[in-house]
N, CA, C and O atoms as a printed pandas DataFrame, in Angstrom:
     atom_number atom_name residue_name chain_id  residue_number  x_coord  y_coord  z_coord
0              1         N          UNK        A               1  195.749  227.727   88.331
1              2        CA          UNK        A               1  195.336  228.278   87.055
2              3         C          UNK        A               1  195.898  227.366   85.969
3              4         O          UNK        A               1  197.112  227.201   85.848
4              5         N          UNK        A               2  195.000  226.778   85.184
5              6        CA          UNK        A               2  195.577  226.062   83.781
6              7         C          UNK        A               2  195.677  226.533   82.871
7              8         O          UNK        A               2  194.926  227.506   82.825
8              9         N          UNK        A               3  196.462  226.349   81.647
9             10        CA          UNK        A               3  197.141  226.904   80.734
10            11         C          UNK        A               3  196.327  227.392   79.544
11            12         O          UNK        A               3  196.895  227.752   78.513
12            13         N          UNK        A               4  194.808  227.410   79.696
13            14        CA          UNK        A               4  193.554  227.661   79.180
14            15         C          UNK        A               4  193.039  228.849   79.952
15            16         O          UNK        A               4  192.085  229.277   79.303
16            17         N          UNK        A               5  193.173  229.392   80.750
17            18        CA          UNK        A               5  192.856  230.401   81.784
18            19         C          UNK        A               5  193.394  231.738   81.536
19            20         O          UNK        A               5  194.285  231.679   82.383
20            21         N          UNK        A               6  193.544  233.024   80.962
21            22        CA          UNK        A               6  193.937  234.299   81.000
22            23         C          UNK        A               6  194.292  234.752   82.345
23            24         O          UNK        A               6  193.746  234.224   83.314
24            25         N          UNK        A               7  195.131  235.654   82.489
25            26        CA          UNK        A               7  195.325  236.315   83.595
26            27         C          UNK        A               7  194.321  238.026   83.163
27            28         O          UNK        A               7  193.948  238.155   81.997
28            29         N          UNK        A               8  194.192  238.478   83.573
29            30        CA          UNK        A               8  192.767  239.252   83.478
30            31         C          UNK        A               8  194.048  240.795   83.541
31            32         O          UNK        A               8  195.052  240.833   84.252
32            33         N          UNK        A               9  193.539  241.978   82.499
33            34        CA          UNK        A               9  194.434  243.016   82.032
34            35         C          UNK        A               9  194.510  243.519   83.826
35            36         O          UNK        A               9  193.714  243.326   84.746
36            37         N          UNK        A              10  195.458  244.021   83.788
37            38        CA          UNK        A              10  196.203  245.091   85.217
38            39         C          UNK        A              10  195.142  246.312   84.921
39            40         O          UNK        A              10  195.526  247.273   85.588
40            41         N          UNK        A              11  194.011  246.635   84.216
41            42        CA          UNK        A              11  193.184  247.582   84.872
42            43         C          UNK        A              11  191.709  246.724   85.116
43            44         O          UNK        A              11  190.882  247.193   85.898
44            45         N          UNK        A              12  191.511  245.771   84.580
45            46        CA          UNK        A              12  190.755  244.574   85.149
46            47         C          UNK        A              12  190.631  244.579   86.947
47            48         O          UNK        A              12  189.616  244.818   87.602
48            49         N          UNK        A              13  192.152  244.198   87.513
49            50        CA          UNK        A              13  192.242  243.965   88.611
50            51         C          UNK        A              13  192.456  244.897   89.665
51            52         O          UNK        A              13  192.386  244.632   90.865
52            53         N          UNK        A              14  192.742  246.087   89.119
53            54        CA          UNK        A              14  193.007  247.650   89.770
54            55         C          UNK        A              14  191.540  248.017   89.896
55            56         O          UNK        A              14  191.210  248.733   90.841
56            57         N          UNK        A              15  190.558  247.558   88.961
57            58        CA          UNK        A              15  189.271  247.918   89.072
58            59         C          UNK        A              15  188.345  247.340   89.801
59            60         O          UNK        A              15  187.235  247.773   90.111
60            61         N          UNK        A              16  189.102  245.850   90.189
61            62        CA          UNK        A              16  187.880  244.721   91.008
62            63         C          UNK        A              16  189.077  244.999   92.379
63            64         O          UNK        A              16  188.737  244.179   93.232
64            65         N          UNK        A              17  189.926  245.553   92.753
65            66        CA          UNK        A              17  190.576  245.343   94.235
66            67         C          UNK        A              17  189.707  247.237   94.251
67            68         O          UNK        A              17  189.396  247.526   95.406
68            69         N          UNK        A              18  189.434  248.101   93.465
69            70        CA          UNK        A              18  188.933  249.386   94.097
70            71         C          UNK        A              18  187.957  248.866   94.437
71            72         O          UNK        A              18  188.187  248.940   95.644
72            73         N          UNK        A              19  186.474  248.100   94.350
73            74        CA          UNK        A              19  185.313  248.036   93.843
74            75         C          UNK        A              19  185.098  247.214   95.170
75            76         O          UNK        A              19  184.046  247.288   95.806
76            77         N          UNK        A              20  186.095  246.476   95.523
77            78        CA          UNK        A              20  186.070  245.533   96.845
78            79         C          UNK        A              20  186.559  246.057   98.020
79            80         O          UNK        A              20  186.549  245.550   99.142
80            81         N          UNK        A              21  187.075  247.339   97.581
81            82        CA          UNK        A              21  187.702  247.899   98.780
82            83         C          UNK        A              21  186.863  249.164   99.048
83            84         O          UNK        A              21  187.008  249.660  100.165
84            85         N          UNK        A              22  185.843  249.877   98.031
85            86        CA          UNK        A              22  184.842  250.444   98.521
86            87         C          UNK        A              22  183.926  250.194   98.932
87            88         O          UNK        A              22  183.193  250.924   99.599
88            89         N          UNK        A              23  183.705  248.705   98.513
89            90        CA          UNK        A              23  181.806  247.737   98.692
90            91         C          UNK        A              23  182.332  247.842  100.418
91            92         O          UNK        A              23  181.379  248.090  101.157
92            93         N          UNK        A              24  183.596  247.702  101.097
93            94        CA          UNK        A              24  183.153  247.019  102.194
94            95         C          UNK        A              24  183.761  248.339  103.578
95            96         O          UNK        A              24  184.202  248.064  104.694
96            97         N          UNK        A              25  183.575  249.654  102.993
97            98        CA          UNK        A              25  183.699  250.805  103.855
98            99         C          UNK        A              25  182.223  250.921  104.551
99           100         O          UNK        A              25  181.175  250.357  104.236
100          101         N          UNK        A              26  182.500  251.841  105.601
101          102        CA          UNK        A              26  180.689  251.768  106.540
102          103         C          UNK        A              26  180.733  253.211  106.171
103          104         O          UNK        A              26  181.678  253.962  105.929
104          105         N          UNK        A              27  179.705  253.350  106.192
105          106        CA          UNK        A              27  179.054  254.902  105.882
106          107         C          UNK        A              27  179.772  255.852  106.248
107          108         O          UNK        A              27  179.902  256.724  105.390
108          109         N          UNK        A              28  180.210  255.993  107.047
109          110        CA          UNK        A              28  181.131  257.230  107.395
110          111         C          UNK        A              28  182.156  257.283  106.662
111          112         O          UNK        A              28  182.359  258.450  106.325
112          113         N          UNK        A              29  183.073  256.414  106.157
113          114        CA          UNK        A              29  183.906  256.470  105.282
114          115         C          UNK        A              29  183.101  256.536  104.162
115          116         O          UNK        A              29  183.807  257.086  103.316
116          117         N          UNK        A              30  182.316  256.355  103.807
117          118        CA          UNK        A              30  181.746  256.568  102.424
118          119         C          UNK        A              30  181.732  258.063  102.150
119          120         O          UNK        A              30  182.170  258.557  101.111
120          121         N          UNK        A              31  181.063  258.919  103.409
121          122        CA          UNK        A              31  180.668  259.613  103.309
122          123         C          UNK        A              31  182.284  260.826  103.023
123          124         O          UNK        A              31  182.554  261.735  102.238
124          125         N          UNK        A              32  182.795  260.321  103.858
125          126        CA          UNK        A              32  184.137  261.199  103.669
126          127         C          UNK        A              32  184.482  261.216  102.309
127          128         O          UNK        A              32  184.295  262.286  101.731
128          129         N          UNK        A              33  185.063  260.037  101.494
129          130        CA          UNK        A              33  185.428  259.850  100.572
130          131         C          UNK        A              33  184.316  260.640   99.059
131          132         O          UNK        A              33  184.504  260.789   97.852
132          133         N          UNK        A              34  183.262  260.937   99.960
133          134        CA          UNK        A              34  182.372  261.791   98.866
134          135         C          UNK        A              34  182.819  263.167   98.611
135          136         O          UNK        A              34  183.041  263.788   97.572
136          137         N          UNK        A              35  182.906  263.538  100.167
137          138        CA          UNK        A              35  183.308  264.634  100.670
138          139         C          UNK        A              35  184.985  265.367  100.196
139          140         O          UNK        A              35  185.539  266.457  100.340
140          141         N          UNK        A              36  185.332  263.984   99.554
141          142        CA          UNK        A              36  187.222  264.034   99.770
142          143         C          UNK        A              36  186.764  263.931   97.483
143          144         O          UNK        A              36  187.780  264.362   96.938
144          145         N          UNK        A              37  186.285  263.754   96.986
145          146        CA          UNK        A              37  185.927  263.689   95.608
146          147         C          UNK        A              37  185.206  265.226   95.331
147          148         O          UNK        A              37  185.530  266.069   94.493
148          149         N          UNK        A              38  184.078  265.272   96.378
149          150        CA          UNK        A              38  183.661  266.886   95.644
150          151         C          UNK        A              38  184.391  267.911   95.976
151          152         O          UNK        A              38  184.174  268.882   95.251
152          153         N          UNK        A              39  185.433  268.135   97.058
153          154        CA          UNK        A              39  186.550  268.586   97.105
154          155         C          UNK        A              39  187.392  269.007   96.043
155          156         O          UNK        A              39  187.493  270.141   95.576
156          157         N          UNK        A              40  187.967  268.002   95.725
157          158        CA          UNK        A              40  189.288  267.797   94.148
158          159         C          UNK        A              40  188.174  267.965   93.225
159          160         O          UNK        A              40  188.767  267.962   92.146
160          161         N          UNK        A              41  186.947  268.110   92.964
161          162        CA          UNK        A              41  186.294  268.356   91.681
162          163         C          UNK        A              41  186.415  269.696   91.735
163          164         O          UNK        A              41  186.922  270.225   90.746
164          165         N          UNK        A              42  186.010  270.537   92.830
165          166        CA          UNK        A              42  185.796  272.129   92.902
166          167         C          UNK        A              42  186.975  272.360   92.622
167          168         O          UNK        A              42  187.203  272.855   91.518
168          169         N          UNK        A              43  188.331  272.011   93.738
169          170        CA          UNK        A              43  189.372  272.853   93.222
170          171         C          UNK        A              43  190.113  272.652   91.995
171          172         O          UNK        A              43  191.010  273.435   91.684
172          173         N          UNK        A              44  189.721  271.394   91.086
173          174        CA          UNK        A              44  190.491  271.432   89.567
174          175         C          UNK        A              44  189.612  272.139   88.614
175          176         O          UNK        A              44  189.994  273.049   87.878
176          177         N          UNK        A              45  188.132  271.556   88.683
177          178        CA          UNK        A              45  187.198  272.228   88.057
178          179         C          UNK        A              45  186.822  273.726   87.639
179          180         O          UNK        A              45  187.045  274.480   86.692
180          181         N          UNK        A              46  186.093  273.754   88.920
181          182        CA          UNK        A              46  185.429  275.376   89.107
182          183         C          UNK        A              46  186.747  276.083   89.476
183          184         O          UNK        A              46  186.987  276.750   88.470
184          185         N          UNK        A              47  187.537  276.260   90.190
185          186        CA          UNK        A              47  188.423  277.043   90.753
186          187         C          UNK        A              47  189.344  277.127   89.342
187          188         O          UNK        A              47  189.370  278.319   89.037
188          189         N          UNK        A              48  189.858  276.596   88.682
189          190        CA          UNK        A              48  190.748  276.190   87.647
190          191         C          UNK        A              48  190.044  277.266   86.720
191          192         O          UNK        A              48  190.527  278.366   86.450
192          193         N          UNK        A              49  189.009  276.851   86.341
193          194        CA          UNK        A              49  187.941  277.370   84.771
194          195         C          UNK        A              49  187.824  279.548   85.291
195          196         O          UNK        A              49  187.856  280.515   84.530
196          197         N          UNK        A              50  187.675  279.492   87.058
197          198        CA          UNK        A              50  187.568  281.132   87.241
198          199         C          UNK        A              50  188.992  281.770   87.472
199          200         O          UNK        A              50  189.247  282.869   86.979
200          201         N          UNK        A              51  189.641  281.288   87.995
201          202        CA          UNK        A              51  190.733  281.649   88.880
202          203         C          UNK        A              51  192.278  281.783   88.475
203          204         O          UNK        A              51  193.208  282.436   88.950
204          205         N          UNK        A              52  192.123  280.582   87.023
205          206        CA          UNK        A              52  193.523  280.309   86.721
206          207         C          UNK        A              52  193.450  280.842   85.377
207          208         O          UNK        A              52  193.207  279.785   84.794
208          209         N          UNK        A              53  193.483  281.680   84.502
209          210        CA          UNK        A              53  193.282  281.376   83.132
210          211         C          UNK        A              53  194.380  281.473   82.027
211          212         O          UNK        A              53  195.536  281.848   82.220
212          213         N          UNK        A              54  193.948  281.155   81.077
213          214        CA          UNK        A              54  194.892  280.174   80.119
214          215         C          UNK        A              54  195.853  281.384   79.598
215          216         O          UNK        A              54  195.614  282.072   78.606
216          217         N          UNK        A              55  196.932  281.506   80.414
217          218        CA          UNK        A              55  198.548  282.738   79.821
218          219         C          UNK        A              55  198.541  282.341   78.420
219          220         O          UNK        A              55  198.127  282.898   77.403
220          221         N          UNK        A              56  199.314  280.830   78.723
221          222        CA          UNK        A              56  199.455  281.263   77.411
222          223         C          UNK        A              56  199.067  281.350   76.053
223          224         O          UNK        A              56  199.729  281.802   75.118
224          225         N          UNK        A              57  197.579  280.724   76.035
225          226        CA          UNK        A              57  196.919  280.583   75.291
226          227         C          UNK        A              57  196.895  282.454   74.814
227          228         O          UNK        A              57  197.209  282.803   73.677
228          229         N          UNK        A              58  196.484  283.434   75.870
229          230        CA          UNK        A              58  196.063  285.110   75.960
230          231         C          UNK        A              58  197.759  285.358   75.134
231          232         O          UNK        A              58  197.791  285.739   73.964
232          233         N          UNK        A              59  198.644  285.173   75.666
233          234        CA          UNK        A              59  199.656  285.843   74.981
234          235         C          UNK        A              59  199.924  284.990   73.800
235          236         O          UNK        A              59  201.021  285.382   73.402
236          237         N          UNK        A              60  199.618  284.271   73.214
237          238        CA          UNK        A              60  200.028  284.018   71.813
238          239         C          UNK        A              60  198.666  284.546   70.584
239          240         O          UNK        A              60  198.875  284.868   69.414
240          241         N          UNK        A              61  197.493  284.508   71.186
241          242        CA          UNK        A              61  196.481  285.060   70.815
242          243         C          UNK        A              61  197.140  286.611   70.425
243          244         O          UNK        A              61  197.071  286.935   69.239
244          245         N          UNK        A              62  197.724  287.495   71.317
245          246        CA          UNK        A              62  198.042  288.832   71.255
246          247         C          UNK        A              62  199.252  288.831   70.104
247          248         O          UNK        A              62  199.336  289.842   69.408
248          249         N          UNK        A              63  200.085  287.864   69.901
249          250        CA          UNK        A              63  201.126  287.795   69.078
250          251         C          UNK        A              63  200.922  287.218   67.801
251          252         O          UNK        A              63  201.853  287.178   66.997
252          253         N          UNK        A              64  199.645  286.705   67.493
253          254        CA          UNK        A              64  199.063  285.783   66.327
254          255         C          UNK        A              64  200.175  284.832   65.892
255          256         O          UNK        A              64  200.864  284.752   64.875
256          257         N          UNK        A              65  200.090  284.048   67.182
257          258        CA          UNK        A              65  200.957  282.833   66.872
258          259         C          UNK        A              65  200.486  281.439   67.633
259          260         O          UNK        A              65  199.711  281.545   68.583
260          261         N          UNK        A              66  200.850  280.416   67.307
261          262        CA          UNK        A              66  200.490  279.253   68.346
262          263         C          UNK        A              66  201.006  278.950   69.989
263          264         O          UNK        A              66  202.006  279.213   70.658
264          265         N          UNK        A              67  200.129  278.472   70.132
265          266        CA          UNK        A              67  200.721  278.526   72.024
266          267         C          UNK        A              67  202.202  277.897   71.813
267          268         O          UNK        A              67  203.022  278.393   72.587
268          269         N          UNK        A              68  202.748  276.865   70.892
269          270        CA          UNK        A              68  204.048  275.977   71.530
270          271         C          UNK        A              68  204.728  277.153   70.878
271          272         O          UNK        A              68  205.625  277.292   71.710
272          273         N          UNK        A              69  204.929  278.013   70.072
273          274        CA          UNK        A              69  205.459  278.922   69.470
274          275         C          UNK        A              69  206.036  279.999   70.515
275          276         O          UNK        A              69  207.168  280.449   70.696
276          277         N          UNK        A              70  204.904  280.206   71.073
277          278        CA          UNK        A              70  204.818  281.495   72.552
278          279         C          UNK        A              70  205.868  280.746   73.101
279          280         O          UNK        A              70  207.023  281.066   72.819
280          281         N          UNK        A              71  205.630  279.741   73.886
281          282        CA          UNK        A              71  206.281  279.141   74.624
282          283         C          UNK        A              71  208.004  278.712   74.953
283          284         O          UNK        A              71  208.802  278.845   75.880
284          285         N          UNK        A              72  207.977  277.974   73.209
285          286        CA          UNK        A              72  209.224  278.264   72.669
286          287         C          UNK        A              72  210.163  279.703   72.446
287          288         O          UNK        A              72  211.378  279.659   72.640
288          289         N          UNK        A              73  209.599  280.758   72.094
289          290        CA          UNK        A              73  209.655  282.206   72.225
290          291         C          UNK        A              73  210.145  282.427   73.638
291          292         O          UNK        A              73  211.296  282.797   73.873
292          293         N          UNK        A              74  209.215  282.184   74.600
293          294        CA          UNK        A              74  209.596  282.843   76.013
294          295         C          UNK        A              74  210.496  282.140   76.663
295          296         O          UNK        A              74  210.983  282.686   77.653
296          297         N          UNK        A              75  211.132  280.273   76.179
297          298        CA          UNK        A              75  211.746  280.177   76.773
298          299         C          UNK        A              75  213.144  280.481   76.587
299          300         O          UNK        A              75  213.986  280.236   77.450
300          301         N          UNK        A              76  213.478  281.165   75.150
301          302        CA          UNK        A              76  214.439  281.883   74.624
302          303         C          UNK        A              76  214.712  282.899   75.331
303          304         O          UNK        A              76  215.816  282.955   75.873
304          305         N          UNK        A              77  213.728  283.989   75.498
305          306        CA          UNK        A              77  213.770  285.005   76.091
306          307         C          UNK        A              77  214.329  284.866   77.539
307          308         O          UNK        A              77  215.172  285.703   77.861
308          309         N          UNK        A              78  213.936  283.822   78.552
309          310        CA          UNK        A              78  214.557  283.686   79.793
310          311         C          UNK        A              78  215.773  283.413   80.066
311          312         O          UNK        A              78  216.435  283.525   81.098
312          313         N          UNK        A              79  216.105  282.877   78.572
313          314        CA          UNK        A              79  217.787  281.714   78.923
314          315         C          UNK        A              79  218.586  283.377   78.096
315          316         O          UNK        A              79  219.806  283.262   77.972
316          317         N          UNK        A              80  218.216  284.260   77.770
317          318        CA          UNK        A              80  219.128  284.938   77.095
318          319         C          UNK        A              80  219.049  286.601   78.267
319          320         O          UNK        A              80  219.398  287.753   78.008
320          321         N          UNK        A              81  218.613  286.172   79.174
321          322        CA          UNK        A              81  218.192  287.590   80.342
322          323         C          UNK        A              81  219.055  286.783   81.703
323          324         O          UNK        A              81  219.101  287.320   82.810
């Protein structure tokens, strides 16, 4: 490399070693790795949006205050119980 040449940004090369390391999987691994993506989409996604919902957003709503407020609030409340 000559002193005219860039070295190319660290997500440049994180992006061309993924891109070379998926071009050259055979179908079955492809297929997993689809399988292994719509996976982690359902359970952060959909499962997250029905299943988990936002505390503390609901209890500072009920207290007409801001969530870091709640937060700050409750962690008073734990250290003094």
């Amino acid at each position: 490399m000559n002193q005219t040449e860039t070295k190319p940004s660290i997500w440049r090369r994180a992006w061309d070693m993924y891109r070379e390391g998926f071009s050259s999987l055979t179908p079955t691994s492809r297929t997993l790795w689809l399988i292994v993506g719509i996976k982690l989409f359902v359970m952060f996604a959909v499962l997250k949006a029905f299943f988990f919902p936002n505390h503390t957003k609901q209890q500072a709503k009920e207290l007409n205050i801001t969530g870091s407020e709640w937060v700050q609030q409750d962690l008073i409340n734990r250290g003094t119980k």
